[in-house]
LUMNU-965284 format. One record per residue (C-alpha): residue in one letter; x, y, z. Coordinates in pm, whole numbers, plus 50000, padded with zeros to 5 digits. Each point is the difference from the previous one (the first is absolute). Layout:
+------+-------+-------+-------+
| type |     x |     y |     z |
+------+-------+-------+-------+
|    A |     X |     Y |     Z |
...
+------+-------+-------+-------+
END
This chain:
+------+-------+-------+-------+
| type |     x |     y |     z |
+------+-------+-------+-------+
|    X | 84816 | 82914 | 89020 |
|    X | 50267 | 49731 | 49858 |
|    X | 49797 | 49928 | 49724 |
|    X | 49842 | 50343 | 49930 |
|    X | 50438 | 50127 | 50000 |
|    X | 50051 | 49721 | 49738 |
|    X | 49741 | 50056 | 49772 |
|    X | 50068 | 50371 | 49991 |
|    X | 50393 | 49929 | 49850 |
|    X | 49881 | 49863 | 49741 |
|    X | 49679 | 50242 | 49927 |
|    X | 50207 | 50297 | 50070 |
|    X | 50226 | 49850 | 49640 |
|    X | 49651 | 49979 | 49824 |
|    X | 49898 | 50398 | 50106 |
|    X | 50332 | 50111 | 49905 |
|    X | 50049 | 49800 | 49651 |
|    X | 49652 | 50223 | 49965 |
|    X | 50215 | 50329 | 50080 |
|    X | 50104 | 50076 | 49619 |
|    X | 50112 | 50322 | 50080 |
|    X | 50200 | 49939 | 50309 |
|    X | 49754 | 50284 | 50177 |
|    X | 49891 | 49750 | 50300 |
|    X | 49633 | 50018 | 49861 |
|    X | 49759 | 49730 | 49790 |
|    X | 49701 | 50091 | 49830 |
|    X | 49643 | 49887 | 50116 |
|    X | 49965 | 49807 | 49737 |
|    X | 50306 | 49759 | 50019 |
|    X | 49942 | 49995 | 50345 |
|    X | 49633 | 49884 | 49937 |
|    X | 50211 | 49675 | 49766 |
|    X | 50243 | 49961 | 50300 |
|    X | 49711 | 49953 | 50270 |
|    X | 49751 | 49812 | 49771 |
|    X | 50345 | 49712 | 49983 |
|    X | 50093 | 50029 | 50346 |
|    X | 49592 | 49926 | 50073 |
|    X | 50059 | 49692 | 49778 |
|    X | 50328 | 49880 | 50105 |
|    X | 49946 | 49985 | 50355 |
|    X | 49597 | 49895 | 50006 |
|    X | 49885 | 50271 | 50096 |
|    X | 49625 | 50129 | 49908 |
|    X | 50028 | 50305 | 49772 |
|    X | 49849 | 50325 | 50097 |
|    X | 49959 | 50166 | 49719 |
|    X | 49889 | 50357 | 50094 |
|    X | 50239 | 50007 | 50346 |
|    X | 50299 | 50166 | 49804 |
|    X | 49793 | 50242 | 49843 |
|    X | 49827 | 50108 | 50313 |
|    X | 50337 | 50022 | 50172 |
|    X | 50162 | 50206 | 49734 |
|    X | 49665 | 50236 | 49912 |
|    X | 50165 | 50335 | 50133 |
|    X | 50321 | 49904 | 49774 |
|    X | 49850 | 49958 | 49656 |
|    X | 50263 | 50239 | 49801 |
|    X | 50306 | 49825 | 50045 |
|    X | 50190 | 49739 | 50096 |
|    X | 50077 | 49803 | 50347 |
|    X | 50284 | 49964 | 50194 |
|    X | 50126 | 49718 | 50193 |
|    X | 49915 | 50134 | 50333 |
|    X | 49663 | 50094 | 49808 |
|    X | 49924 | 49610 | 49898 |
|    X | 50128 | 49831 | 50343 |
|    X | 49698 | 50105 | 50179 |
|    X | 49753 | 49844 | 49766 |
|    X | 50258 | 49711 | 49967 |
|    X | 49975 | 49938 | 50393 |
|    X | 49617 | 50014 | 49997 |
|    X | 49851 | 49842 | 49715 |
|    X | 50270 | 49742 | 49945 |
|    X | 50309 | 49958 | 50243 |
|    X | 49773 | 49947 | 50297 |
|    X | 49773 | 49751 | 49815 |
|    X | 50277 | 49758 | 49910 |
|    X | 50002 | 49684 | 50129 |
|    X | 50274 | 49746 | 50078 |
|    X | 49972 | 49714 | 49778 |
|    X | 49713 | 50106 | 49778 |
|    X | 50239 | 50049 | 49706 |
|    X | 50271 | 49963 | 49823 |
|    X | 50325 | 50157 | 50145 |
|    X | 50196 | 49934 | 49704 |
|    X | 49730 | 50096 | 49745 |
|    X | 49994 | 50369 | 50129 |
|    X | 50356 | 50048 | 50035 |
|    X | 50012 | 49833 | 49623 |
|    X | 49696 | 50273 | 49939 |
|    X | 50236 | 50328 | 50134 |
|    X | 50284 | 49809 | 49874 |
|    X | 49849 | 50042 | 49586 |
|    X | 49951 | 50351 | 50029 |
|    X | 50302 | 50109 | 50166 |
|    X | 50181 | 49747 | 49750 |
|    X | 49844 | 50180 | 49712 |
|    X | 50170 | 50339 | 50115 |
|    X | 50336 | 49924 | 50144 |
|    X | 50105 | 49617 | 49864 |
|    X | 49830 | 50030 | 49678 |
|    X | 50282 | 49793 | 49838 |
|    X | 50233 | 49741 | 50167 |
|    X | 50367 | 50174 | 50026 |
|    X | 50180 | 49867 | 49701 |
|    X | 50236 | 49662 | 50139 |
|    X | 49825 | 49972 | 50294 |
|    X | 49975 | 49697 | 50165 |
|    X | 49624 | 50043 | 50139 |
|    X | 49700 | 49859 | 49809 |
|    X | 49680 | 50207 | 50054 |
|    X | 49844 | 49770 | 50302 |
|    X | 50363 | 50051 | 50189 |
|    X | 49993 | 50329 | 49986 |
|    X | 49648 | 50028 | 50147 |
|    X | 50065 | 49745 | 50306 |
|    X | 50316 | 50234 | 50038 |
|    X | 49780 | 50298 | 50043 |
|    X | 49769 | 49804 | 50206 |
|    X | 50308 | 49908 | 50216 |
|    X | 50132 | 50353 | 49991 |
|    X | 49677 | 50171 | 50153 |
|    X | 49945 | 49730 | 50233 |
|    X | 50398 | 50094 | 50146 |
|    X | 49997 | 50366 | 49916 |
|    X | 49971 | 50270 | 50281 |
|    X | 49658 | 50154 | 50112 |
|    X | 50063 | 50328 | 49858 |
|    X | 49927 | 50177 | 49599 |
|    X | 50175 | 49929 | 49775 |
|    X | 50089 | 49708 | 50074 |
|    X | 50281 | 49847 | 50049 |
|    X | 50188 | 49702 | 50115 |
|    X | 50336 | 50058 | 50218 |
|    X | 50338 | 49819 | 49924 |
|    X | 49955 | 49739 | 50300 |
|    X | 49656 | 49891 | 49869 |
|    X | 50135 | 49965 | 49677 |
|    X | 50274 | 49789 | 50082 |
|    X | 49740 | 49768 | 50234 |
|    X | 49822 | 49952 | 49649 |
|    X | 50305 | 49938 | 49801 |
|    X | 50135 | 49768 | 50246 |
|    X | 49638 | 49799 | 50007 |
|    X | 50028 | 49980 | 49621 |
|    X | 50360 | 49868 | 49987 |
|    X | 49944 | 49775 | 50268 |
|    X | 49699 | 49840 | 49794 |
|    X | 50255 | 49970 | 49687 |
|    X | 50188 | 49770 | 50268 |
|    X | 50290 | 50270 | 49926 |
|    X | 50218 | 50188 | 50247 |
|    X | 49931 | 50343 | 50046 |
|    X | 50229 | 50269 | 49835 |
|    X | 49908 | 50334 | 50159 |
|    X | 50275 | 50175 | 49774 |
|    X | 49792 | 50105 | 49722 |
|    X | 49782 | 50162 | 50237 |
|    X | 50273 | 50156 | 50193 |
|    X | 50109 | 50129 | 49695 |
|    X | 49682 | 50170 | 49900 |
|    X | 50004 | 50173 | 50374 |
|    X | 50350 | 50120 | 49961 |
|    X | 49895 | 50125 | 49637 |
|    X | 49858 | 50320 | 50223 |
|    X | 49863 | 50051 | 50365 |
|    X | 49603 | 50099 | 49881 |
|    X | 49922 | 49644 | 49940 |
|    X | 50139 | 49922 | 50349 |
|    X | 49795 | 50310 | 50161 |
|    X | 49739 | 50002 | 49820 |
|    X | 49926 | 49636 | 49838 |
|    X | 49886 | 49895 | 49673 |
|    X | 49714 | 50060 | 49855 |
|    X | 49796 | 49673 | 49777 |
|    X | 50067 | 50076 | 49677 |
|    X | 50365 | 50055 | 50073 |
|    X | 50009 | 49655 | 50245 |
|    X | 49847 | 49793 | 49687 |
|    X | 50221 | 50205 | 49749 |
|    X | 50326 | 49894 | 50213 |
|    X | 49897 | 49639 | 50060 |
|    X | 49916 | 49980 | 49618 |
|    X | 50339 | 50077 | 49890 |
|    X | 50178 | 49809 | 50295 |
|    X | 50137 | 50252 | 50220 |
|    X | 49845 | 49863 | 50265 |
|    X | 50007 | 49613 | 49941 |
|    X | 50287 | 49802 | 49853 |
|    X | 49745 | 49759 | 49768 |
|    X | 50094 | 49747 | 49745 |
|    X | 49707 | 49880 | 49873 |
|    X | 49650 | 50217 | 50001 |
|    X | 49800 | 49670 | 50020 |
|    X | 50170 | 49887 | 50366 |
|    X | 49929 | 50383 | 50120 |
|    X | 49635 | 49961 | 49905 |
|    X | 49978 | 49678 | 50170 |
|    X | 50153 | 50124 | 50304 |
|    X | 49755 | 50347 | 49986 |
|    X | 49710 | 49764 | 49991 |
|    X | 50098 | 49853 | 50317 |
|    X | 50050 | 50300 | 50171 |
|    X | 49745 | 50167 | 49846 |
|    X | 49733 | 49717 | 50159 |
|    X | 50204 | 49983 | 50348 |
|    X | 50017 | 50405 | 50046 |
|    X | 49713 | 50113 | 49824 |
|    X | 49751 | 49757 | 50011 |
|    X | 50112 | 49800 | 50352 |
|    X | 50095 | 49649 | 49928 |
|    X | 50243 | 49920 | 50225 |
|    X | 50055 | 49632 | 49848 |
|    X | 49857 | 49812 | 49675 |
|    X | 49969 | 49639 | 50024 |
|    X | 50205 | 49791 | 49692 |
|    X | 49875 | 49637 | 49991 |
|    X | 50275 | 49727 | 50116 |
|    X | 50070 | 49777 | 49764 |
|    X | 50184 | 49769 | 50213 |
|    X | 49687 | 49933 | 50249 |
|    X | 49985 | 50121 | 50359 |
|    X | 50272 | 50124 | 50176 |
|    X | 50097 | 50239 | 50254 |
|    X | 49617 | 49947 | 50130 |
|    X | 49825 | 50287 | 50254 |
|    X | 49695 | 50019 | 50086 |
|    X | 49760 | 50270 | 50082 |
|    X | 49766 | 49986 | 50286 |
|    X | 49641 | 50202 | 49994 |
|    X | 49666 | 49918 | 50204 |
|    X | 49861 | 49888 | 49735 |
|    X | 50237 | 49821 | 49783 |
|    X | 50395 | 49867 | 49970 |
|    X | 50179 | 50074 | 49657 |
|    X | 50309 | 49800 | 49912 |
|    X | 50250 | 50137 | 49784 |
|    X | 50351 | 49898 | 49886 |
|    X | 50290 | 50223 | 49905 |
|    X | 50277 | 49883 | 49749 |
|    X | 50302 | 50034 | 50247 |
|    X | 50064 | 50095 | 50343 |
|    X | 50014 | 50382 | 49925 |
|    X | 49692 | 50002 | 49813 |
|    X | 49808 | 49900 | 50283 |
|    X | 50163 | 50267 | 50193 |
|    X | 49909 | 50235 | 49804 |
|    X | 49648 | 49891 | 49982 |
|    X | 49981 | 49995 | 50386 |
|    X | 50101 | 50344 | 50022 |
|    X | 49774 | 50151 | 49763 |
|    X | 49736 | 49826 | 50126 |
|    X | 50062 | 50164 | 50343 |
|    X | 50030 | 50344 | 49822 |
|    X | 49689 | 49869 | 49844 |
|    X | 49840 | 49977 | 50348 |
|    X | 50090 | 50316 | 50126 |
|    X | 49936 | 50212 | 49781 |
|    X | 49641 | 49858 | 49957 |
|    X | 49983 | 50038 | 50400 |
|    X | 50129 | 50377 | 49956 |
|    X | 49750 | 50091 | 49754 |
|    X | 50238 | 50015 | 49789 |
|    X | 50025 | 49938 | 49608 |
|    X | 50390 | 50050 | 49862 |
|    X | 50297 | 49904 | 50159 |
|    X | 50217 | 50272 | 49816 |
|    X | 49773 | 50312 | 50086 |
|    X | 50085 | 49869 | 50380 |
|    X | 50416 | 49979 | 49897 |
|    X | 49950 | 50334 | 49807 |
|    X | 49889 | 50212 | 50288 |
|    X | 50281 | 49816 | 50261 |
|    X | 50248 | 50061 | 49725 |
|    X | 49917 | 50390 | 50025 |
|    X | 49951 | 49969 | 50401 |
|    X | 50396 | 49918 | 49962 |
|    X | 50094 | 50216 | 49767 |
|    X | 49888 | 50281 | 50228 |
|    X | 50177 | 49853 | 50283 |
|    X | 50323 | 49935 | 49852 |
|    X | 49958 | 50357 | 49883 |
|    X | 49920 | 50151 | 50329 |
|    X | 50330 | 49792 | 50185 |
|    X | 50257 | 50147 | 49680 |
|    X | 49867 | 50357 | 50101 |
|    X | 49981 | 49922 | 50342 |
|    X | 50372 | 49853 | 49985 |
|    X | 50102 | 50290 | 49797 |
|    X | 49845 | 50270 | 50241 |
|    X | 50144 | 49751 | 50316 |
|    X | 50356 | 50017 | 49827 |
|    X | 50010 | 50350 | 49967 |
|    X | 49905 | 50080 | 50306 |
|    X | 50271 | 49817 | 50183 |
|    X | 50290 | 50119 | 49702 |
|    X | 49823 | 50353 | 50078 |
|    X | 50246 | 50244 | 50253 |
|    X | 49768 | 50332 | 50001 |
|    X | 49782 | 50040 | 50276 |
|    X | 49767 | 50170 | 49798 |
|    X | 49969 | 49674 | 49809 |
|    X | 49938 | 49794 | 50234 |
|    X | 49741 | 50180 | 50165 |
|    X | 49824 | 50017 | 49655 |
|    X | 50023 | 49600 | 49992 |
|    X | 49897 | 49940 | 50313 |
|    X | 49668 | 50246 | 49957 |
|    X | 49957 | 49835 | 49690 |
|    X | 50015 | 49645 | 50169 |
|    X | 49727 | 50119 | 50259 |
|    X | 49763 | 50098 | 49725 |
|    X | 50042 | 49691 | 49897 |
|    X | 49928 | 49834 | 50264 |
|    X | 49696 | 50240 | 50092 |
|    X | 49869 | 49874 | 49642 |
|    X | 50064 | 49640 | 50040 |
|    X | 49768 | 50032 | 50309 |
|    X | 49734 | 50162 | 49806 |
|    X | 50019 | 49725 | 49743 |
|    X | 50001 | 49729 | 50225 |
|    X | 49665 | 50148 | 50204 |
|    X | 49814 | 49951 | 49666 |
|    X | 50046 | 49969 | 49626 |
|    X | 50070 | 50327 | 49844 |
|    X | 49919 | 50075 | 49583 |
|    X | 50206 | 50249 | 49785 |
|    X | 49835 | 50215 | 49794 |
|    X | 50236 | 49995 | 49729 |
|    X | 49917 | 49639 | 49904 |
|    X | 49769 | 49878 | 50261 |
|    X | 50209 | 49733 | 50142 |
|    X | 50066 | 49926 | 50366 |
|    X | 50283 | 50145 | 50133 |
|    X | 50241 | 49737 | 50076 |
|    X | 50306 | 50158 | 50230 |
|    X | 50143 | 50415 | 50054 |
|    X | 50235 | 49975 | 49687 |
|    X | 49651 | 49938 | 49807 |
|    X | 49829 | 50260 | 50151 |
|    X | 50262 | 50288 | 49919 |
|    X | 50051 | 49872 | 49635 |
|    X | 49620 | 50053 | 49943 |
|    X | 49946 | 50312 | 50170 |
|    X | 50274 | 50129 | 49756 |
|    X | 49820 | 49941 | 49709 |
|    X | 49658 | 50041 | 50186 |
|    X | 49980 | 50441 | 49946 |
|    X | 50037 | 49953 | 49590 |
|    X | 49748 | 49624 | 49981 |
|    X | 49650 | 49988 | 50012 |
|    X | 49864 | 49891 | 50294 |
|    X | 49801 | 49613 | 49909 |
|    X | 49702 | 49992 | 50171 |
|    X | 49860 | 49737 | 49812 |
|    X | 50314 | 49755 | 50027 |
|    X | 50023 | 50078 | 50391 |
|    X | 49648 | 49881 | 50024 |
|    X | 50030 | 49694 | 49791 |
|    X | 50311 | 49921 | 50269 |
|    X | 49788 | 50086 | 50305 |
|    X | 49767 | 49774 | 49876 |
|    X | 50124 | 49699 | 49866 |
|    X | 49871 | 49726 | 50235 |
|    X | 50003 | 49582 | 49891 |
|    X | 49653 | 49898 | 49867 |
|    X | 49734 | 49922 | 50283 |
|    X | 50175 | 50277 | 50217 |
|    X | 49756 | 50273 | 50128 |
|    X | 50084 | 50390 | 49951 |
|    X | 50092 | 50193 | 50331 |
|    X | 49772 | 50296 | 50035 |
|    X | 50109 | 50281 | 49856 |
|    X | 49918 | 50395 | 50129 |
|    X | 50038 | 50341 | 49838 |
|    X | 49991 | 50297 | 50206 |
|    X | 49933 | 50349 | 49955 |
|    X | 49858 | 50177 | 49634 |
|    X | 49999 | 49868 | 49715 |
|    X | 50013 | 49609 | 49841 |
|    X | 50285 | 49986 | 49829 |
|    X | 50158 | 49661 | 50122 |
|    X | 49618 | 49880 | 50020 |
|    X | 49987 | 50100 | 49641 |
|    X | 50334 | 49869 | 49900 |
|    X | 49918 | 49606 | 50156 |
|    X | 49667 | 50006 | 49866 |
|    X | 50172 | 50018 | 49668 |
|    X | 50291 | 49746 | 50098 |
|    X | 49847 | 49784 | 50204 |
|    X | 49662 | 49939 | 50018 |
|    X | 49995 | 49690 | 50271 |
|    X | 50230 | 50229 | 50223 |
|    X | 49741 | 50337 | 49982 |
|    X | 49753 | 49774 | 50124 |
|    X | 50139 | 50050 | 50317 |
|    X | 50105 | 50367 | 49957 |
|    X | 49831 | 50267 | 50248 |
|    X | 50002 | 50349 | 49978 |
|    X | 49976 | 50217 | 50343 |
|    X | 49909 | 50395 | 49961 |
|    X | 50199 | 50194 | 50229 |
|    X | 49886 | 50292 | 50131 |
|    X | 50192 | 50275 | 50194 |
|    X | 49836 | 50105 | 50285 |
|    X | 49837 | 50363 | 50034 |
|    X | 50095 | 50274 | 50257 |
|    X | 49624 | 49986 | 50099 |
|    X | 50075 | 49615 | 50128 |
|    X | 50275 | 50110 | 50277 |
+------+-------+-------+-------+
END
């Protein structure tokens, strides 16, 4: 599910940079190029006739997006493999034709060469929210800024940024969209930079320590071995030296990270802090409008309002207890719902959204590799959700039963 979410950022640039006319549909026949290079790019075997036979009743015109996922799921989302290709290749194969489109040109005086601004988009999708368009909210921003100045061993200056989010409250609300990001970091609205070559340098680092995982690169000691640790396996000791105190620190840390993550089944270190940073940021939220509500109930003299708090605080409560007695998904996004405050902003927006089916499935279930699928049952008429996994997730609908219902007859009594 993590990597099937990643790969679709960047596909979902490559279907639109296909969209010439802004009408949310691609022809067949682009869409025929697009597969044949995802096929390639991610070692895949190439079915040639599968998008033909999937689109045969839709012959006269064009497909959507929701038209292409299904066959996108199928015939190449669920056949990707961890570790059978290049990562960076594909998102350098999306990147080229969404470059073509909307970054044609570098931005005259900007500071980023051609490979920056690709790790930056690379960077930007990995950080940006799971929702279309996307985007990337002020805090994550910053979090990249701040890993980029602190690489250019300079202290970080959030004042250009504050600037830009004081310019007008949509980029607060509503966050900043790629092309706008790389346009603003460009120019240096974003990044106080004297030299473009120590800003590439520092990207590069970042760039291999976010996107790519290296928590530490070894740099030979000149001065012979010092700071000496050694690492312990069943099979075989490794000595290594660090060039000062801190070094080796350092070293010993990641090395633990190292460790657990392996032990987790996990790959990246920042997809980990990415998902606690947005844990917080929900909680913090939840206390403010808790405090608020909290505040104004005790400044409040009308009866009347504090009655309405203190039904309000019960539902609350009554929802908390649902949540806690098992995980509950929103249909507005398909996320778990995290605490009451959560609940009621999504249910506001739920009566006007589409309700993601597909999205609360892939939630449902996500499971670590080696981990088997409960079983899943689907009562009554019809297959819809039978129908829907099957399409989603194959391994899951393996364990998917349907049980007919009948109603029983006035002849049975």
């Amino acid at each position: 599910m993590e990597l099937k979410s990643e790969l679709l950022k960047s596909i979902w640039y490559a279907f639109t940079s296909l969209d010439v006319e802004k009408c949310g549909k691609v022809s067949k026949s682009q869409l025929k190029v697009l597969s044949h290079n995802l096929y390639t790019v991610l070692n895949i075997p190439h079915d040639p006739v599968a998008l033909e036979e999937h689109f045969q009743d839709d012959d006269d015109g064009p497909v959507s997006n929701h038209g292409y996922m299904p066959y996108l799921n199928k015939y190449i989302l669920d056949k990707v493999k961890d570790g059978t290709f290049d990562k960076e290749k594909f998102d350098d194969l999306c990147w080229m034709m969404t470059r073509k489109k909307n970054y044609l040109t570098l931005p005259q005086g900007s500071m980023l060469s051609e490979k920056d601004s690709f790790k930056l988009f690379c960077l930007f999708n990995m950080l940006s929210e799971d929702r279309y368009p996307l985007i990337i909210i002020a805090e994550e921003a910053e979090y990249l800024l701040k890993k980029i100045s602190a690489a250019m061993s300079q202290e970080w200056d959030g004042k250009p940024l504050e600037d830009l989010l004081s310019q007008g409250a949509s980029v607060l609300e509503q966050g900043l969209g790629v092309w706008t990001f790389l346009e603003h970091v460009g120019a240096g609205r974003l990044l106080r930079v004297t030299s473009a070559e120590a800003f590439s340098l520092a990207l590069d680092e970042v760039f291999l320590e976010m996107y790519h995982g290296v928590l530490k690169m070894a740099i030979p000691d000149r001065d012979g071995k010092r700071c000496l640790l050694c690492v312990k396996t069943h099979n075989k000791s490794y000595e290594m030296s660090a060039s000062d105190q801190r070094q080796k620190v350092e070293w010993i840390q990641a090395l633990q990270t190292a460790l657990r993550l392996l032990g987790e089944g996990k790959l990246c270190l920042h997809k980990e802090l990415k998902l606690k940073r947005r844990v917080q940021r929900e909680h913090s939220q939840w206390e403010r409008t808790h405090s608020i509500s909290s505040n104004h109930s005790s400044q409040s003299e009308d009866s009347n309002c504090q009655g309405s708090d203190t039904e309000r605080e019960r539902h609350d409560q009554q929802i908390e207890s649902i949540i806690q007695m098992g995980v509950v998904y929103s249909n507005v996004d398909g996320k778990r719902y995290m605490h009451a405050d959560h609940v009621r902003r999504q249910l506001a927006l739920q009566p006007a959204a589409p309700v993601k089916w597909e999205q609360t499935l892939h939630e449902v279930y996500e499971r670590a590799a080696g981990r088997a699928f409960p079983r899943t049952y689907e009562l009554g008429p019809g297959r819809q959700l039978g129908a829907t996994l099957q399409r989603v997730n194959l391994k899951a609908y393996r364990a998917y039963t349907h049980v007919d219902v009948v109603a029983e007859s006035d002849e049975d009594h």
